[in-house]
N, C-alpha and C positions, 0 to 999 in steps of 0.2 A: 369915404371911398366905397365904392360900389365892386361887390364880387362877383363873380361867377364861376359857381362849384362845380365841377364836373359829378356825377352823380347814377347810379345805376338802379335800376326799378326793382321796386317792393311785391312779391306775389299776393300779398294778402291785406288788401290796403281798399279793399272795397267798402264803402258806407253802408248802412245800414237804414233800418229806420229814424235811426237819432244819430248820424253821423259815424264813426270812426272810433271804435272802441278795440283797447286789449290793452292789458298787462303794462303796468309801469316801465318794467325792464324793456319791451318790445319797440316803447315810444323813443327810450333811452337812447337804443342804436343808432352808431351813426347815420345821420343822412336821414331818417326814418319821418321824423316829424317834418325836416325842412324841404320831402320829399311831395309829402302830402298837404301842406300850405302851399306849396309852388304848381301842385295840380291842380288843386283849387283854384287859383290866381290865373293860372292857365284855359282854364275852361268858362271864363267870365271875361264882359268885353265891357271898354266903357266906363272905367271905372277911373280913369287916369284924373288926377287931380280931386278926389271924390271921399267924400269919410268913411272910416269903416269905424265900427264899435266892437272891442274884443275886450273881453272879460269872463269868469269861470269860477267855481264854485270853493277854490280856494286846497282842494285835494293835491293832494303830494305830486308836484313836478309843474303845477302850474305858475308858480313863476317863472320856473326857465322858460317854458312852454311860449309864457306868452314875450318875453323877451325877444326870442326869437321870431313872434311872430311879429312885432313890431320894425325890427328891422329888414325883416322881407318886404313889407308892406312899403317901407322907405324905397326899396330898394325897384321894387314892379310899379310904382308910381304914385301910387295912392298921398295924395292932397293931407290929410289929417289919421291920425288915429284916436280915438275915444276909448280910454281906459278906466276902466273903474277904481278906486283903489285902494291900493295893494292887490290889485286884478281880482277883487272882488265884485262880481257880476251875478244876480241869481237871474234864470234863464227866462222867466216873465219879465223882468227890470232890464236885460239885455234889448229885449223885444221893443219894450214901450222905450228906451235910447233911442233905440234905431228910426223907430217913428218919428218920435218927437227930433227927433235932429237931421230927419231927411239924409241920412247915412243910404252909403249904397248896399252895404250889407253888413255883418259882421261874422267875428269867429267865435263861437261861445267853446270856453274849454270844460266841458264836464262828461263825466259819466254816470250822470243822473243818481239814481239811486243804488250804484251800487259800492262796493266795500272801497278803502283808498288805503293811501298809505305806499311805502316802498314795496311792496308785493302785491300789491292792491290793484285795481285797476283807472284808468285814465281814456280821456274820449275828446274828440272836438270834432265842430258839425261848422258848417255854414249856413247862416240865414241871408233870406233876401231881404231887397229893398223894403217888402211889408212888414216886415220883424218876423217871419215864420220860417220854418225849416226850408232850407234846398227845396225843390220840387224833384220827382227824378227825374227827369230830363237834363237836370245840374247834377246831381249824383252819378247819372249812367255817366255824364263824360268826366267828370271826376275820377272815375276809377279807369276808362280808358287811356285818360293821362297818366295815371299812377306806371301804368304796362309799358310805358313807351317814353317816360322821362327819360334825359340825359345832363340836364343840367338844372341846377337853382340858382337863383340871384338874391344877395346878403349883405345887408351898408354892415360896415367892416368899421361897428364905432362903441364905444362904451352902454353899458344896459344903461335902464331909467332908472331915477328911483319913484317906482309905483306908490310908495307911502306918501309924498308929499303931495299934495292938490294943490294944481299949478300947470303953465303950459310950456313946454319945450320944443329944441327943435334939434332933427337927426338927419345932417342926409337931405337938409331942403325942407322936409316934410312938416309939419308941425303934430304933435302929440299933448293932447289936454289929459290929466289925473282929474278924475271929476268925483262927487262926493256920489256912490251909486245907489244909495238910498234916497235922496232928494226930489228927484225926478218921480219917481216911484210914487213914494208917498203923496204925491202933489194929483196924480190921477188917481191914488185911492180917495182924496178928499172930496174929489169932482163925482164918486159912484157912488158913496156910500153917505149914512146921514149921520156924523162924527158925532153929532152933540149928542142926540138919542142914543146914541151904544155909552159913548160918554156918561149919562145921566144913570143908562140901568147897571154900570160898574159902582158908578156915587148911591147907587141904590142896595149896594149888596151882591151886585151878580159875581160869580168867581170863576174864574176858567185856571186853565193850566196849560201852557205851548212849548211842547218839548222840537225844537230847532235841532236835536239830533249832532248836534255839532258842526252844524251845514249851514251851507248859506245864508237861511231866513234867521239865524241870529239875529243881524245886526237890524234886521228891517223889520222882525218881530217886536225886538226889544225896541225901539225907535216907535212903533205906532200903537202898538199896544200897551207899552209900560206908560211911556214917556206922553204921547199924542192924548191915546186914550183914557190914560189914567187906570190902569188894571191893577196898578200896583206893581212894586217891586219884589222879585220872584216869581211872577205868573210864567214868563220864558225860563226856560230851562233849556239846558245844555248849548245859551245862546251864541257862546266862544265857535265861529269858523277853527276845525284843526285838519291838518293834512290829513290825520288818518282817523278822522271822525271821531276822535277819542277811542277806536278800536272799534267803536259798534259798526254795525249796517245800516247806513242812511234810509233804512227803507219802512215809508210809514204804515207796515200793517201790525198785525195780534200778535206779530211774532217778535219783529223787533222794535216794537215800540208796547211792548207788556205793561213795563211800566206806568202808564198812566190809565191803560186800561186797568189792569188792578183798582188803579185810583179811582176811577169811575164809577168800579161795579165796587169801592168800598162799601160795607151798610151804614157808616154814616158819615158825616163829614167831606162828601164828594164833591167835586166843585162841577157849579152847573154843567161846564163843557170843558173837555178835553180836544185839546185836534196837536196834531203834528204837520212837518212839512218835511222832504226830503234832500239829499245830495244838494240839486242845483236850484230844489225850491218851486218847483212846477206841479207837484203832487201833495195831497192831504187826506187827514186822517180826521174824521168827527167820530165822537163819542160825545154823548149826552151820558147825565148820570142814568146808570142804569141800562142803558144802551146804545151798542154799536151801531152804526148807520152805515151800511154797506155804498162804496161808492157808486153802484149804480144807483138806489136808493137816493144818496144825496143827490142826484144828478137832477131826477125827479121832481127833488121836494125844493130845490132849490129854483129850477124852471118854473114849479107851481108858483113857488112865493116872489121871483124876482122883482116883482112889481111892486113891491114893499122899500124898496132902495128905490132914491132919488133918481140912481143913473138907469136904470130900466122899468120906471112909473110909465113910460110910454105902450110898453110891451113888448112883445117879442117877435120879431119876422121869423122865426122858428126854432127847434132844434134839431141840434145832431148827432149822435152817439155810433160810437165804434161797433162794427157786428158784432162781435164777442158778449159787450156792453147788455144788460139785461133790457126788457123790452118796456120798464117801470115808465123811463120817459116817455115812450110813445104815448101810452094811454092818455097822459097829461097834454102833449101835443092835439091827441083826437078829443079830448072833452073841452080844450082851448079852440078847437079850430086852428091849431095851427101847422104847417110844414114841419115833417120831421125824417130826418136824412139818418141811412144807416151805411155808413161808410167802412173801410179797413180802418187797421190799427195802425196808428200814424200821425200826429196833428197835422202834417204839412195838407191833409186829406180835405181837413174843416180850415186850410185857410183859404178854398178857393171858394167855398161856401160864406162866409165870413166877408173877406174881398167883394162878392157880388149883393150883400147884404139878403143872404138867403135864408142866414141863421144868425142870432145871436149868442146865444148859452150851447156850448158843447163840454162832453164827457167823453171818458174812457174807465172802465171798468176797472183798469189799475189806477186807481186814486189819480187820475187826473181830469180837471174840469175847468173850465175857461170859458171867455165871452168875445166879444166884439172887443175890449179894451188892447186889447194884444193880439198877437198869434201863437201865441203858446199856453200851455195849460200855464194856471198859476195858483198853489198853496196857499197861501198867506189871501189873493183876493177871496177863492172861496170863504176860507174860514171867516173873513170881516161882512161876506155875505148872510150867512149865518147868524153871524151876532148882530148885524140891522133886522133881518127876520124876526129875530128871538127879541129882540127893544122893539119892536111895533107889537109884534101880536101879543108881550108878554107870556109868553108859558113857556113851557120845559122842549126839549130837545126832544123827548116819550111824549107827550101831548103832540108836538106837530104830524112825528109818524105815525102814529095810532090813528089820528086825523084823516093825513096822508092814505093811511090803507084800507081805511073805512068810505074814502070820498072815490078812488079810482084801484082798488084791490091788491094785493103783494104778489108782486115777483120774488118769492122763495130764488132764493140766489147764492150759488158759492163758487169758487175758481180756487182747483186743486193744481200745484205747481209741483213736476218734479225735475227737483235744478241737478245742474251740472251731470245727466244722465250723459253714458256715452251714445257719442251724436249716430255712431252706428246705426244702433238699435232704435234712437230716434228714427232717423229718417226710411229707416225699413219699414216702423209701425206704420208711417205718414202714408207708403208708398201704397203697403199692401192695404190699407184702410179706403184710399182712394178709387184703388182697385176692385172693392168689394162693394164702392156707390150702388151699383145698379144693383143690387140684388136686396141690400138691408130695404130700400124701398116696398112698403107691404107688410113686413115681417112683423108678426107680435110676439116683441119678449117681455118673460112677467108680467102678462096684462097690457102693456102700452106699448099702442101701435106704432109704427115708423111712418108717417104720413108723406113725409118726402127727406131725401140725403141727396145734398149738393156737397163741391166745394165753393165756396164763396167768390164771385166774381163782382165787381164793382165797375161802371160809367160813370163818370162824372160829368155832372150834368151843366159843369161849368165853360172848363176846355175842354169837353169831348172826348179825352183818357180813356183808356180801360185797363185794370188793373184782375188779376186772374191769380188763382192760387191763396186766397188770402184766408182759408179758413176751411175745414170739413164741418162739417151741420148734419146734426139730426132733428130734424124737425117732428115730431109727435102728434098725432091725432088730437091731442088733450092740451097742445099752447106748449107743452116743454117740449127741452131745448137740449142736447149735447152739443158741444161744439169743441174741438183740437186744433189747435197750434201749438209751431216749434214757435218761440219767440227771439230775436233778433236783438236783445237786450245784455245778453250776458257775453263773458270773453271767454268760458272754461266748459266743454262738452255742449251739450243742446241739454236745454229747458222746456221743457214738453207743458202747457200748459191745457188744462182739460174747464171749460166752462158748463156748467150744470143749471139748469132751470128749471123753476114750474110754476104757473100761475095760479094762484088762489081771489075768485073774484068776493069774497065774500058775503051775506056779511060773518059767517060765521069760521072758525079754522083761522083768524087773523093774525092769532099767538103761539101758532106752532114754534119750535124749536125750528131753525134750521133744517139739522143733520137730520129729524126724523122727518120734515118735509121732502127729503129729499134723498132716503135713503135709498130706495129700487134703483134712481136713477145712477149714483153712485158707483150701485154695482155693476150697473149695463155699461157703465164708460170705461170701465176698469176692461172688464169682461171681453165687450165688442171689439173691443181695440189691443186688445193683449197685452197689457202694460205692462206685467207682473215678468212675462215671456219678452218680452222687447226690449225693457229696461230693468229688469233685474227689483224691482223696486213693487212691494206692495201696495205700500200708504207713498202719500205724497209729501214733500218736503215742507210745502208750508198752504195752509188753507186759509182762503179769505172770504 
């Protein structure tokens, strides 16, 4: 039996860059989630008799979550639903479903990397037909639906059971449980060169993948213990739990300490460390001995991709987020190839991706991705890496040292201050943007301001324009300050501050960080009144 709920609209139900994020309890409310499924569904045509793929990273409320969204989808027409399960979906393996099954789109339930649990927070996004985020053009009327709903429609039948793999039927519709690691692993086998990573584990190599209690559990432990032979206990923390086991899904120095310790132990450290987060689209390297900052990987992994079977052809280019340090470029201009600096956003590199503009994209927050999907994805990085590391043979410290001696070091860090109130955010931002035209010229401490924009983006695909995505200090001398609020969190605004400088070498290649980068430090604090705006000295967490 088919419902129809009368229903009254949500004030705060606008998407995001990654969809629809807040608070457990907020999803809770009635009508709230089946409000926002039913806009979704609302603002898409064409889809009558058609697959969707929905699945999520296993956080606290997504089973009801996707329960419900299963029987709306019976309900507005939809032909099939594709479940992962026990709605277990990590948000690269959502992507490659959707492809590989000619789905019209799906509902992925995550809120990526951040905390879970019954006070914790909860997110779900729509992807298109290519496996990538909404574009906004489906977000802007998504949320003009949310403003003006009156009703939802709901088959009025018993839940699934998500643990049994097998096909049902509700409501007309048909609904497959499908194994969500399967698929998955079947396109890693086609990019990467299994037997070579295979051989230098049979040869002594040792790594450690901490899964965070997120998603890439089961698909870490499945291709690295089991496929690749890494041994048993290389994945850690590989149990999917509602509320992460209490930690923060999120792969950097902070909450993932633990293996860096490991790493920089003095003896005993296993070749490579990396992590992945929440929904599995973000990672962490660590070689022993050193960090690999993700802009850094982004680089070194464009340099080497031609090392792996699935991109020995080469690269039609790359693309990295403006925040994103400028490491890849250089690698692009000494390759001769295209290199796009886009907003923060993947849905940005799927229109690049889509036209075969680019292959290998990054984002400064640990995420990085290819042609194989439209979503950043953890778990491919890090197997990139480890074919890298079985061809050239040497250390994770040999490839960078390499890396910075063949095209120079982008000195890079991004200072995060979370849950500041958004007040004093959005005053900083305002009065910051306000004072563009004047920092132009000025030298503070020695280093000139060569140009101050806020960041504005064309896409050179659909013809888009995108405005507002960034303030930039651009330097005489190649550094870089750049601020944003980020769009990622549910609690206050998150002021994120990007800091840069280039060192072309050869000499200065082993500076520290923090002393490469200390002046600039202070000018971003300073310029922009952070201490005055947000109450806050030091910053909450440094990467």
């Amino acid at each position: 039996m088919i419902r129809t709920i009368p229903t009254t609209p949500f004030t705060d139900q606008k998407p995001g860059t990654s969809g629809l994020r807040k608070k457990v309890p907020v999803f809770q409310q009635p009508h709230y989630i089946e409000n926002f499924v039913q806009s979704v569904f609302d603002s898409l045509s064409g889809y009558t008799g058609k697959s969707l793929v929905v699945g999520g990273d296993g956080r606290y409320y997504n089973r009801e979550a996707i329960q419900t969204v299963i029987k709306m989808a019976a309900a507005n027409g939809f032909g099939q639903v594709i479940v992962g399960q026990g709605g277990i979906l990590s948000t690269p393996a959502a992507s490659n479903l959707i492809r590989q099954t000619s789905s019209f789109g799906g509902l992925i339930l995550s809120a990526s990397h951040n905390p879970g649990g019954p006070d914790g927070d909860f997110g779900i996004k729509y992807n298109a037909s290519n496996g990538g985020p909404a574009p906004e053009k489906i977000t802007d009327e998504v949320f003009a639906r949310t403003k003006t709903i009156t009703e939802y429609r709901i088959a009025d039948v018993p839940d699934i059971d998500l643990d049994q793999i097998g096909t049902y039927e509700i409501a007309g519709m048909r609904v497959d449980i499908v194994d969500p690691v399967s698929d998955y692993l079947a396109l890693m086998e086609t990019l990467f060169d299994f037997d070579a990573i295979r051989a230098m584990f049979v040869g002594g190599f040792k790594m450690t993948f901490d899964a965070m209690s997120a998603v890439t559990g089961p698909y870490a432990t499945k291709i690295l213990e089991d496929v690749l032979g890494s041994g048993a206990g290389t994945v850690i923390n590989g149990i999917p739990l509602p509320d992460f086991g209490g930690h923060h899904p999120d792969p950097n120095l902070v909450h993932a300490k633990q293996i860096y310790d490991l790493a920089m132990a003095p003896t005993g450290s296993p070749d490579l460390c990396a992590a992945s987060d929440g929904d599995g689209d973000r990672n962490l390297i660590i070689g022993r001995g050193i960090f690999v900052t993700p802009s850094d990987s982004l680089a070194a992994l464009a340099a080497n991709a031609h090392l792996a079977p699935g991109y020995k052809g080469g690269l039609a280019g790359i693309a990295r987020s403006m925040p994103t340090s400028g490491a890849a470029d250089r690698v692009a201009q000494k390759k001769g190839l295209a290199c796009y600096e886009t907003p923060t956003g993947w849905k940005f590199f799927g229109n690049l991706l889509d036209a075969g503009m680019a292959t290998i994209c990054g984002e400064e927050s640990a995420g990085t991705g290819s042609s194989h999907v439209r979503e950043k994805d953890g778990l491919w990085a890090v197997l990139l890496w480890l074919n890298i590391l079985a061809v050239r043979k040497t250390s994770v410290q040999a490839i960078m040292q390499d890396h910075w001696a063949t095209y120079g070091r982008n000195y890079y860090a991004r200072h995060d201050y979370e849950e500041v109130p958004a007040e004093g955010a959005n005053v900083l931002v305002t009065e910051l943007r306000a004072k563009l035209p004047t920092l132009k010229g000025q030298t503070l401490d020695g280093l000139t301001i060569a140009n101050a924009d806020d960041f504005a983006y064309h896409d050179p695909v659909d013809g888009s324009d995108s405005a507002h995505q960034g303030i930039r200090l651009l330097f005489a001398d190649g550094s870089r300050i750049v601020y944003r609020l980020s769009g990622t969190g549910t609690a206050g605004a998150t002021l994120r501050v990007y800091i840069e400088t280039f060192e072309p070498g050869p000499e200065r290649l082993d500076r520290e960080t923090g002393d490469a980068l200390k002046t600039l430090i202070g000018l971003s604090r300073s310029i922009a009144g952070i201490e005055q705006h947000t109450g806050r000295t030091e910053p909450s967490v440094i990467t």
